[in-house]
C-alpha positions in Angstrom: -149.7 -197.3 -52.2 -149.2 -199.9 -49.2 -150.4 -199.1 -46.1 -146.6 -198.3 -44.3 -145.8 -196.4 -47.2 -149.3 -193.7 -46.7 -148.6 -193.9 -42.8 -145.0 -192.7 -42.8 -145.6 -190.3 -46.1 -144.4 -187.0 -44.8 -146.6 -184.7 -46.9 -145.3 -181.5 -44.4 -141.9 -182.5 -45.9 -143.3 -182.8 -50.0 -144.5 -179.0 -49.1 -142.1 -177.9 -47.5 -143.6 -176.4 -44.6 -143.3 -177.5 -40.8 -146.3 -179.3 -38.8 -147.3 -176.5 -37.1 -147.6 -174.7 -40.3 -151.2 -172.4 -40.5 -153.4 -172.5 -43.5 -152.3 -169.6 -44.7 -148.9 -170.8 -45.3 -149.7 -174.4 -46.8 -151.8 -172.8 -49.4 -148.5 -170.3 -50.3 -146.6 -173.4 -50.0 -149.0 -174.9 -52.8 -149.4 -172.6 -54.8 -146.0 -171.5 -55.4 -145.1 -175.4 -56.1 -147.5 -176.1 -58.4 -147.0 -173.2 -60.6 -143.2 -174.2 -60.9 -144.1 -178.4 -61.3 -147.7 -177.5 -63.4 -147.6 -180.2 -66.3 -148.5 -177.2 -68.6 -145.1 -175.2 -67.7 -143.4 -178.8 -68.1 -144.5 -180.3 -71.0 -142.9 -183.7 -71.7 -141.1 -184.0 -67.9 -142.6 -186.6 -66.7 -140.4 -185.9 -63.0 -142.0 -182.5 -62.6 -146.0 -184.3 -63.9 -145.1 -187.2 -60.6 -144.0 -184.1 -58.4 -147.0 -182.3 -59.6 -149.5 -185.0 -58.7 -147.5 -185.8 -55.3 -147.6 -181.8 -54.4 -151.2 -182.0 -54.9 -151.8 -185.3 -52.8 -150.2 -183.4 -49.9 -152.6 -180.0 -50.9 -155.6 -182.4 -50.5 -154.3 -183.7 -47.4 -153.0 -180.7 -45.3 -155.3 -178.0 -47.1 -158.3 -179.6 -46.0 -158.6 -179.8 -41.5 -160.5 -182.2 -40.7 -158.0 -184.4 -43.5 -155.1 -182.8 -41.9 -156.1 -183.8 -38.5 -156.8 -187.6 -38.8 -153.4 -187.2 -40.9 -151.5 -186.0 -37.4 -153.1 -188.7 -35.7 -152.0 -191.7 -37.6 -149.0 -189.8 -37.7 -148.6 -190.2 -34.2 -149.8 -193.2 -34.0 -148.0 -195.4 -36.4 -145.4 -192.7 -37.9 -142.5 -193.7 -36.3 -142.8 -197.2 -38.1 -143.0 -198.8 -34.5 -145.6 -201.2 -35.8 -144.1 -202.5 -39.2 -140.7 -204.8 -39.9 -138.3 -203.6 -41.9 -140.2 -204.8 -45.1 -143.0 -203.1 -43.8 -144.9 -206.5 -42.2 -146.6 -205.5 -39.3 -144.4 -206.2 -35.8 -145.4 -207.4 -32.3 -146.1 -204.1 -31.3 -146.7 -203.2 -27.5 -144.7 -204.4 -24.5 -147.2 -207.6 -24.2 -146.0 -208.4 -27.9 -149.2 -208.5 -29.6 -152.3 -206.4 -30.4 -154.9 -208.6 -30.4 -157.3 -206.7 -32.4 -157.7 -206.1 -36.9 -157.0 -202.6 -37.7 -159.4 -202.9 -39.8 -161.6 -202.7 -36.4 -159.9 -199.1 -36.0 -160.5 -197.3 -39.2 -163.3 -199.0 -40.8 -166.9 -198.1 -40.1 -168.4 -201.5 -38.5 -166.1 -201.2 -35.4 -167.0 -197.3 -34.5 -166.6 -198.6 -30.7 -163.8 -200.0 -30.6 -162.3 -196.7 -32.4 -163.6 -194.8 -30.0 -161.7 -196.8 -27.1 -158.3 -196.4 -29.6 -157.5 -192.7 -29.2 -161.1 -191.4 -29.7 -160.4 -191.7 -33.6 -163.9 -192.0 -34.0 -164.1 -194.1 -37.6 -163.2 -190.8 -39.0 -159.4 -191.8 -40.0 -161.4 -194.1 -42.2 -161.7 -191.4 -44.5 -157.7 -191.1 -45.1 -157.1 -195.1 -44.9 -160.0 -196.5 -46.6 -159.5 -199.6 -48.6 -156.1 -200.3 -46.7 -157.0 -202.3 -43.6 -159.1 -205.0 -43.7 -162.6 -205.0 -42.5 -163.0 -207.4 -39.5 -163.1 -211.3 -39.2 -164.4 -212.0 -42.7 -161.3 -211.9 -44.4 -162.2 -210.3 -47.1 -163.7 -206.6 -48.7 -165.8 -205.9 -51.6 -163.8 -204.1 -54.1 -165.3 -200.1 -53.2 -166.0 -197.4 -55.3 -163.5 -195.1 -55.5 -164.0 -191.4 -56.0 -162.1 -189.7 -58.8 -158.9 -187.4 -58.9 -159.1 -183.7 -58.1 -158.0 -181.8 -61.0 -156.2 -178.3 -60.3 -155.8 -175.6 -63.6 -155.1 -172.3 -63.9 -156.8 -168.9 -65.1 -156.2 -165.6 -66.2 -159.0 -163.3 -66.5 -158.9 -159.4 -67.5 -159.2 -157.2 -64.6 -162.7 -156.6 -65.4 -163.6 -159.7 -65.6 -162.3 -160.5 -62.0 -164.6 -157.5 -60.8 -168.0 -158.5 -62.6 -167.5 -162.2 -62.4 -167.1 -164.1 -66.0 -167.8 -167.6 -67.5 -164.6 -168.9 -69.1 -164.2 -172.0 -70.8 -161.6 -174.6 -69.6 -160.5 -178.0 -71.1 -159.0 -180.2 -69.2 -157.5 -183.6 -69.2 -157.7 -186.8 -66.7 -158.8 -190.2 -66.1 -161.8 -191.4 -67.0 -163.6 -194.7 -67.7 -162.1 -195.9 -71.3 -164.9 -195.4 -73.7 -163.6 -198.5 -76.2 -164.4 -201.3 -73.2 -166.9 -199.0 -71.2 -164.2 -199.2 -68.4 -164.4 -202.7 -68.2 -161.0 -203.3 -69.5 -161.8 -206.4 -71.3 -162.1 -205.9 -75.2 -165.0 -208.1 -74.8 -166.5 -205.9 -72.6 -166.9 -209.1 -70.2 -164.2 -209.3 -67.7 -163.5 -212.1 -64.8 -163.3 -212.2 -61.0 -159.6 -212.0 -60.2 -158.5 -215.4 -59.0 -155.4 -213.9 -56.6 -158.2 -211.6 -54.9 -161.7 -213.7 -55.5 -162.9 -210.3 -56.5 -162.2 -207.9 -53.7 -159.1 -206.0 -54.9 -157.2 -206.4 -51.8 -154.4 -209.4 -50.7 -153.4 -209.6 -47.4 -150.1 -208.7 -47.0 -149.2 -210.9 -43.8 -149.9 -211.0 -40.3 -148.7 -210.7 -37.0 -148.7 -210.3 -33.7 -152.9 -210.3 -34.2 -152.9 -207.2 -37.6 -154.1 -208.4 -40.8 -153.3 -205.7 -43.1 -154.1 -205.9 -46.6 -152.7 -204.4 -50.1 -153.9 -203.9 -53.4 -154.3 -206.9 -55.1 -151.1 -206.8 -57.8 -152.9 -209.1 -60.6 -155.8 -206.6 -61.0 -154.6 -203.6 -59.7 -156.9 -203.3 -57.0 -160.0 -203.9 -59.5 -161.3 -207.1 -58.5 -161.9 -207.4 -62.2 -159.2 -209.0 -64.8 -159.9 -208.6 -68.8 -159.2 -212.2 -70.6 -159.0 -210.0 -73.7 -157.3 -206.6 -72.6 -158.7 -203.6 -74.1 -155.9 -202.1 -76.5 -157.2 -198.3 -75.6 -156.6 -198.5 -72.0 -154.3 -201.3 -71.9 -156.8 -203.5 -69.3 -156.7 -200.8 -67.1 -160.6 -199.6 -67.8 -159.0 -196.0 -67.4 -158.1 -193.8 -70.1 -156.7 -190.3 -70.8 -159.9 -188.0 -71.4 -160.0 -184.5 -72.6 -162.7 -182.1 -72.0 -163.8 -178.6 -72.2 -165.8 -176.8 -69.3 -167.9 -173.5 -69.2 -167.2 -172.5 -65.8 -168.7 -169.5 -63.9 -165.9 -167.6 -61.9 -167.5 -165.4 -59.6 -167.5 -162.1 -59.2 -165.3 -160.1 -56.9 -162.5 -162.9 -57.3 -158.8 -161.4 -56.0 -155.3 -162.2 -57.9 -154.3 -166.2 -57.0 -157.5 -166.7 -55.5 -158.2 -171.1 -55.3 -161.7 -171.7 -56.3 -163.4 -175.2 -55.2 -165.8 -176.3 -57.5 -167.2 -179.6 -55.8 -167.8 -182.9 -58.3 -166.0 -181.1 -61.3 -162.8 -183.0 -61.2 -161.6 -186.5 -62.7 -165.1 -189.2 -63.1 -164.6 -192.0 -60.2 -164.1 -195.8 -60.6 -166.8 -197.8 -60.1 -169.9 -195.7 -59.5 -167.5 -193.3 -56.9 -168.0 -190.1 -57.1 -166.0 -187.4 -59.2 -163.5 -185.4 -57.5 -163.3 -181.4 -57.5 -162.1 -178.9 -59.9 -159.4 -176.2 -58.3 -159.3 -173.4 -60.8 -156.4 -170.7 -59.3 -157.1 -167.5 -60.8 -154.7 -165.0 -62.3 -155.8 -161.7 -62.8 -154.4 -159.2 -65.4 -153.2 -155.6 -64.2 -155.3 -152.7 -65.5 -154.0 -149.3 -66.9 -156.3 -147.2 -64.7 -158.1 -149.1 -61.8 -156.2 -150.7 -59.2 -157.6 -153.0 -56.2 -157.0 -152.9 -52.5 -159.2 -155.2 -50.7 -162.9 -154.9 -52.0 -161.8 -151.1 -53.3 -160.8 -149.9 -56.5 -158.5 -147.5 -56.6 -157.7 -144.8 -59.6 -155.6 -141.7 -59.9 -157.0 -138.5 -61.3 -155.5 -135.6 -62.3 -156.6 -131.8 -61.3 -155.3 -128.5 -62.2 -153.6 -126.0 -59.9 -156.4 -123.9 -60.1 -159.0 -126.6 -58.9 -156.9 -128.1 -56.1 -156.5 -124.1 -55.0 -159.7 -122.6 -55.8 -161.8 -126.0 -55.4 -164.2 -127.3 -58.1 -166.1 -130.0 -59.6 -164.5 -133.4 -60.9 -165.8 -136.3 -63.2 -164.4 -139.7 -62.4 -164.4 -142.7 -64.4 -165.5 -145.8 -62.8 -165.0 -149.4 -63.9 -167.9 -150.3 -66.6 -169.7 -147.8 -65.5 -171.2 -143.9 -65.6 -168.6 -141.5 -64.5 -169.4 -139.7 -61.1 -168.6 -135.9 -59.9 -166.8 -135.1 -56.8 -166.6 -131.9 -55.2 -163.2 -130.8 -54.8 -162.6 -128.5 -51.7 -160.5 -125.4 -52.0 -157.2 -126.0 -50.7 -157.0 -129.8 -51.6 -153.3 -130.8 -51.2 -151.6 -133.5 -54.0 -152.4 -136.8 -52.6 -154.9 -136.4 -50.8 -157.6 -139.3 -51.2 -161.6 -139.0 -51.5 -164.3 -142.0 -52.1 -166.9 -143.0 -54.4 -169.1 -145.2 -52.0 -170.3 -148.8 -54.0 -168.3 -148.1 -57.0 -165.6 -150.5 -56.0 -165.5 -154.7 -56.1 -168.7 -157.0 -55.7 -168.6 -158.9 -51.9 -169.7 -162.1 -51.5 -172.8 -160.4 -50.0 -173.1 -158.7 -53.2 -172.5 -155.4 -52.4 -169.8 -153.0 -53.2 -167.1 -151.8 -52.4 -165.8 -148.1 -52.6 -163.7 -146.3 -55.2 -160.9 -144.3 -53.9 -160.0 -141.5 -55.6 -156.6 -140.0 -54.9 -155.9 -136.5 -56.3 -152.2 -135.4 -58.3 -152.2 -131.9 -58.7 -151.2 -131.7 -62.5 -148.3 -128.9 -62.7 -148.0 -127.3 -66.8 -144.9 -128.2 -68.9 -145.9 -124.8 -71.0 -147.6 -121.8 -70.3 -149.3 -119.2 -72.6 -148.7 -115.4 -72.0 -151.8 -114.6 -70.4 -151.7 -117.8 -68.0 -147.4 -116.7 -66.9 -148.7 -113.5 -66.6 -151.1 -114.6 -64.4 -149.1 -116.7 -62.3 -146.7 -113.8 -61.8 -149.0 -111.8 -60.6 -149.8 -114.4 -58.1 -146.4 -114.9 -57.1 -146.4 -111.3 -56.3 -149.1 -111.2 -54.7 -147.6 -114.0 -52.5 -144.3 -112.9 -51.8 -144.1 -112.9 -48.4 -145.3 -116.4 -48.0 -143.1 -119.2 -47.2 -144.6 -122.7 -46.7 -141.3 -123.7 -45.9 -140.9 -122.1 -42.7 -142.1 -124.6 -40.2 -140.3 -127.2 -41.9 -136.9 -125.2 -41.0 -138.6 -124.4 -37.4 -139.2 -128.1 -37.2 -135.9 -129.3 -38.2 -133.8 -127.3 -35.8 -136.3 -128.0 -33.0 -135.4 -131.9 -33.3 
């Protein structure tokens, strides 16, 4: 990607969310666009596998602050295409007509003062434009490593499983050094310094008005390397599509559509970078008797008319566990809710949750002719009773 293109990329736009969106809503925005672009609901669309991978450029961009910051600054910065021609050649610039300094001096790391004096940057936007600019009065850059892809999947796990943590296995597939030319590219396993580049990746792309700007180098691709005999695997390219299967550990506690970030997991790096991470968005499967709110579980249980009126003893079943007793007061209305302290979800402190334990006051479909017998009686006994009353009082009160 050339330098003007990166700069005026509007990732706000690619998510669909405005710049002064929170983090709350660029992960919603994310996650609901990747599900509907995933490669694995798309099979064989190769628009929806490039709006996938441009959806998750932007996630790694805007979903990360610091990222997101430096982003707005060169935003503001350069953004509004003030510094580049029409073909994307830098311009004058400035009311004086020329910057007399490399941007390279700006973003890279050997020019932290003069950074500083630029906006108060720092060196940190190095970490979004590295590799783009050139690095001071030399000329030229050493070809850099260059850390791997992230890699984002998808998980469903029982509801169980979500509660007490699980190790699922995952394969998944990305770029990785070709194994036929040990990512060399060359057949030979011997490849050449690039003659357009002398070996450091980058061409400058022109200058004026005092930039040098540079681009990847179009002969190698921004390898520095060029294979005399091209490997037939990777086509040159020393990267190949590689397929793998993880055990990962997804811990306990984890909630429905929860991101998890597991660091150095993703796609191996070029050149002795580093790997990128693994995202694995979890999915969690609905139970038939435990719900969740928060770090609670929830459940429903069932009680007779007799123990909701005349109070009693009642065994609840927990999730994996014994069942517990709780006392049931006389009197206890349908609905009302009671709690099982630490039998609910794990926290990241590793402790528990409650389990709340709402009462339905079960009413019989048949009777036998002791038990109508026995509820006439009680009606009897009850006549004059009317737990309607107050409701009327109430209503022609209002």
């Amino acid at each position: 990607m050339s330098t003007k293109d990166f700069i005026e990329k509007d990732y706000y736009k690619v998510l669909g969310v405005p710049k002064d969106a929170t983090e709350a809503e660029i992960k919603k925005a994310y996650r609901k666009l990747a599900r509907e672009f995933h490669p694995d609901a798309n099979k064989g669309n190769a628009k929806a596998e490039e709006r996938f991978k441009e959806i998750s450029e932007a996630n790694d961009i805007l979903g990360d602050p610091k990222k997101r910051k430096e982003y707005d600054e060169a935003r503001t910065l350069f953004g509004n295409g003030a510094l580049f021609d029409r073909q994307g050649r830098p311009g004058p610039g400035g009311a004086g007509g020329s910057f007399n300094f490399d941007l390279g001096d700006l973003f890279g790391g050997g020019a932290q003062g003069g950074a500083q004096g630029a906006g108060g940057f720092g060196g940190g936007l190095g970490d979004v434009f590295g590799g783009l600019f050139n690095r001071g009065s030399s000329g030229t850059t050493r070809v850099q490593p260059r850390r791997g892809q992230d890699i984002d999947t998808e998980v469903t796990l029982s509801f169980t499983e979500a509660i007490e943590g699980a190790t699922v296995p995952l394969r998944m597939s990305s770029q990785a050094p070709c194994k036929a030319c040990s990512g060399t590219g060359d057949a030979n396993g011997n490849p050449r310094v690039c003659p357009t580049c002398v070996g450091t990746g980058q061409v400058a792309r022109g200058s004026g008005g005092g930039f040098s700007l540079t681009d990847p180098c179009p002969d190698c691709k921004g390898r520095g390397l060029m294979a005399e005999n091209p490997c037939e695997v990777c086509k040159g390219s020393g990267r190949a599509k590689s397929s793998r299967t993880m055990q990962v550990r997804i811990p306990a506690g984890v909630s429905d559509s929860q991101r998890i970030r597991l660091r150095g997991k993703g796609a191996p790096g070029e050149r002795g970078g580093p790997a990128g991470d693994l995202y694995v968005t979890v999915h969690v499967a609905a139970h038939p008797v435990f719900g969740r709110k928060g770090d609670n579980l929830t459940v429903t249980v069932p009680v007779t008319f007799t123990e909701a009126a005349l109070g009693g003893e009642v065994r609840v079943p927990t999730l994996g566990g014994p069942a517990v007793t709780l006392k049931l007061p006389p009197g206890t209305p349908n609905g009302r809710t009671m709690r099982a302290r630490g039998k609910g979800a794990v926290r990241k402190d590793g402790t528990r949750g409650d389990l709340l334990v709402t009462v339905e006051v079960s009413v019989p479909t048949e009777l036998s002719g002791k038990a109508r017998d026995a509820l006439e009686a009680y009606r009897e006994a009850t006549v004059g009773e009317d737990p309607r009353a107050e409701l009327f009082q109430a209503a022609k009160g209002a």
